[in-house]
CHARMM internal coordinates of N, CA and C (Angstrom, degrees):
IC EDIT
DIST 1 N 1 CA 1.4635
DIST 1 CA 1 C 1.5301
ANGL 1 N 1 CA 1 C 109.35
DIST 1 C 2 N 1.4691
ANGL 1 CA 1 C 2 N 125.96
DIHE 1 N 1 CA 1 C 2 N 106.56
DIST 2 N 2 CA 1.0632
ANGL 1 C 2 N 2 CA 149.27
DIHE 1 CA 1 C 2 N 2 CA 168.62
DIST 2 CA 2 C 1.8882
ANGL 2 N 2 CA 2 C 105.09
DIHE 1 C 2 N 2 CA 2 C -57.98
DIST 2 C 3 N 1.0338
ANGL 2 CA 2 C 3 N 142.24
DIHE 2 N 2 CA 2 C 3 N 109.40
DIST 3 N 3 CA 1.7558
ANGL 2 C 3 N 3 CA 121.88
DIHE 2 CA 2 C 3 N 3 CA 179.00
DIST 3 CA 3 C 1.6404
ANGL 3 N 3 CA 3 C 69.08
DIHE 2 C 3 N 3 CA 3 C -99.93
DIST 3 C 4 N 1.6017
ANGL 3 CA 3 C 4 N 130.22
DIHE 3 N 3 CA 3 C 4 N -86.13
DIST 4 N 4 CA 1.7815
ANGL 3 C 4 N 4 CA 98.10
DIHE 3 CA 3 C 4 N 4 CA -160.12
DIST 4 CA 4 C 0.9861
ANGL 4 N 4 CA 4 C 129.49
DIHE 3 C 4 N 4 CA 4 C -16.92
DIST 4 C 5 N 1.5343
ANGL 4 CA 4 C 5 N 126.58
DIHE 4 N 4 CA 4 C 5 N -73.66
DIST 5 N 5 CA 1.0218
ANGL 4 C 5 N 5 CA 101.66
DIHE 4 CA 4 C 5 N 5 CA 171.08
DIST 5 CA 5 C 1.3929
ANGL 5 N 5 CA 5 C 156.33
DIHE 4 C 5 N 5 CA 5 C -25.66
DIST 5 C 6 N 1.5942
ANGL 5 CA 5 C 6 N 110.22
DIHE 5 N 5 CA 5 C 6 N -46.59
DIST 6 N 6 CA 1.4011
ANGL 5 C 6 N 6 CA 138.84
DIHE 5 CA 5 C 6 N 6 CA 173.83
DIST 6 CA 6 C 1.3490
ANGL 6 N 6 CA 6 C 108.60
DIHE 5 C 6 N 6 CA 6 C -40.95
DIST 6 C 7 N 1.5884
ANGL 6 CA 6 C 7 N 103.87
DIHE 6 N 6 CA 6 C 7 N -59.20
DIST 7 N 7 CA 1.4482
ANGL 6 C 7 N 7 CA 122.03
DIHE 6 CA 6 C 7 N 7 CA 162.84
DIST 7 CA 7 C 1.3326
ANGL 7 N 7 CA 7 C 128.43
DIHE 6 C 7 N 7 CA 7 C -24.70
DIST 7 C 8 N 1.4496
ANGL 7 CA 7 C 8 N 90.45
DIHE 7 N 7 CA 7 C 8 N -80.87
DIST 8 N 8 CA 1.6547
ANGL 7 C 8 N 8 CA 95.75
DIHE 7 CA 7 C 8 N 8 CA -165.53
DIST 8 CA 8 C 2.1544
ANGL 8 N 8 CA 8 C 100.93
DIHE 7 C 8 N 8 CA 8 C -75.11
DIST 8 C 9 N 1.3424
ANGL 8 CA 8 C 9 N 114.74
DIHE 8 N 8 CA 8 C 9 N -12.71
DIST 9 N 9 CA 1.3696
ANGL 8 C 9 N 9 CA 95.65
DIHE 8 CA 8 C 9 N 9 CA 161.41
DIST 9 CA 9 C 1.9055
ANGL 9 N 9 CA 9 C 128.92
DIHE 8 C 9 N 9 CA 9 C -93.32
DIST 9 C 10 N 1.3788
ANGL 9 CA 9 C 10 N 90.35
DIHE 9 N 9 CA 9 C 10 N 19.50
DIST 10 N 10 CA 1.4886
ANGL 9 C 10 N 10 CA 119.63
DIHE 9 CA 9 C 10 N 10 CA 169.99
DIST 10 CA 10 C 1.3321
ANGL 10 N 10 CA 10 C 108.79
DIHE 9 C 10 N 10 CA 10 C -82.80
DIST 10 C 11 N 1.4717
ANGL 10 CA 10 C 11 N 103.69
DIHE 10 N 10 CA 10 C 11 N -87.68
DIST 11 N 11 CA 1.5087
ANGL 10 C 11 N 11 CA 117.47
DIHE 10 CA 10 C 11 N 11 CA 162.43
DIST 11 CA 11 C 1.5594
ANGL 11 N 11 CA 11 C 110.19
DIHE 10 C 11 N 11 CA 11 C -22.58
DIST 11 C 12 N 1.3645
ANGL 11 CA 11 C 12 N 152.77
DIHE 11 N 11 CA 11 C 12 N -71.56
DIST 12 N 12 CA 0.7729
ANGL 11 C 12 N 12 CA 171.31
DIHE 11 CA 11 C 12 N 12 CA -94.16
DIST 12 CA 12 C 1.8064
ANGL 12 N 12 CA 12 C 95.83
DIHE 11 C 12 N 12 CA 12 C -125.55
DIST 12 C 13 N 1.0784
ANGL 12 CA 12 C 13 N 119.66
DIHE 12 N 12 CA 12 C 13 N -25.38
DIST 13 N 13 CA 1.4827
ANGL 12 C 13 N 13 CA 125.78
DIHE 12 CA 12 C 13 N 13 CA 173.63
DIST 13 CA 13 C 1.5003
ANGL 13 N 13 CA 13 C 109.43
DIHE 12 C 13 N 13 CA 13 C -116.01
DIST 13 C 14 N 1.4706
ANGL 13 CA 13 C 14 N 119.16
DIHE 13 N 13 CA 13 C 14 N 10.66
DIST 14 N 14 CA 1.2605
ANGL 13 C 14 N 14 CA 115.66
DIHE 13 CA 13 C 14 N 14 CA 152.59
DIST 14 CA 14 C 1.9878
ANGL 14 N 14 CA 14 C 101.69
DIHE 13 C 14 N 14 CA 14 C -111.49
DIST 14 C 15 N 1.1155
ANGL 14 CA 14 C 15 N 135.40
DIHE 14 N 14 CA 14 C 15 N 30.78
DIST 15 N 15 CA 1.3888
ANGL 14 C 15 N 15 CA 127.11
DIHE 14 CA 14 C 15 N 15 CA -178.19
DIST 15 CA 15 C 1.0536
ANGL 15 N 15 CA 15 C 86.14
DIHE 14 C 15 N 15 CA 15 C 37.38
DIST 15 C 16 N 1.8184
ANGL 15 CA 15 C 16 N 85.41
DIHE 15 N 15 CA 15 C 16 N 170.72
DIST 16 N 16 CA 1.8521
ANGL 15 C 16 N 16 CA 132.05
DIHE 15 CA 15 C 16 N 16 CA 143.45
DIST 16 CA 16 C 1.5630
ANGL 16 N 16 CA 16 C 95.18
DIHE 15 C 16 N 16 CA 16 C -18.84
DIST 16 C 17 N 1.9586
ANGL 16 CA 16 C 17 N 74.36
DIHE 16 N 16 CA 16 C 17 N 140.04
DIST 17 N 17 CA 1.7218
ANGL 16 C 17 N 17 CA 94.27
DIHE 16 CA 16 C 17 N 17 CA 160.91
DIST 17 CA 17 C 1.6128
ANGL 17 N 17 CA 17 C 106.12
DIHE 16 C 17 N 17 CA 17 C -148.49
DIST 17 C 18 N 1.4293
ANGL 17 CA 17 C 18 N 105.86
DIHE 17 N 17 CA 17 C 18 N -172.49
DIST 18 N 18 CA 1.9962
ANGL 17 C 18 N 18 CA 94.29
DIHE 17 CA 17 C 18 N 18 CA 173.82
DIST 18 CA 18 C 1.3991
ANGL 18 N 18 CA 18 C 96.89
DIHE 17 C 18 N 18 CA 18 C -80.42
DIST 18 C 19 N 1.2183
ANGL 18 CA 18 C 19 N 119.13
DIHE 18 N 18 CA 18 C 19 N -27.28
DIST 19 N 19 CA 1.7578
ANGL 18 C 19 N 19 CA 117.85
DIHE 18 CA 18 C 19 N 19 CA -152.72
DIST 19 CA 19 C 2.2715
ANGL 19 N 19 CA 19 C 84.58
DIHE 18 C 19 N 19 CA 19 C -72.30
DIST 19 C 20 N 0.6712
ANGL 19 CA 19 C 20 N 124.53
DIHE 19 N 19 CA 19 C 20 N -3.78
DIST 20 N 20 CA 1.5717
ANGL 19 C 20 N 20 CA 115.72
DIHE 19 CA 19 C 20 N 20 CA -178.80
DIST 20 CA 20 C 1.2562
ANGL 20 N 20 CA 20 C 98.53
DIHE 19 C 20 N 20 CA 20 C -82.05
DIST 20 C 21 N 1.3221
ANGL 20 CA 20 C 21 N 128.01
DIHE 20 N 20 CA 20 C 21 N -49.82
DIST 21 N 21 CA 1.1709
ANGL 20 C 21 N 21 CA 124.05
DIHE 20 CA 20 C 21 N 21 CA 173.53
DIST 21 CA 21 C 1.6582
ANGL 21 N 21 CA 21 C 121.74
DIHE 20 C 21 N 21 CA 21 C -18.69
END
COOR INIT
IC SEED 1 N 1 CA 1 C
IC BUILD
């Protein structure tokens, strides 16, 4: 079980945000 991963293909189905900035 990868959770980064999990993450960033989480992130990734909420788009861009300012907080990426």
């Amino acid at each position: 079980m990868n959770l980064f991963a999990e993450f960033v293909s989480w992130r990734k189905t909420l788009g861009p945000s300012p907080a990426d900035i």
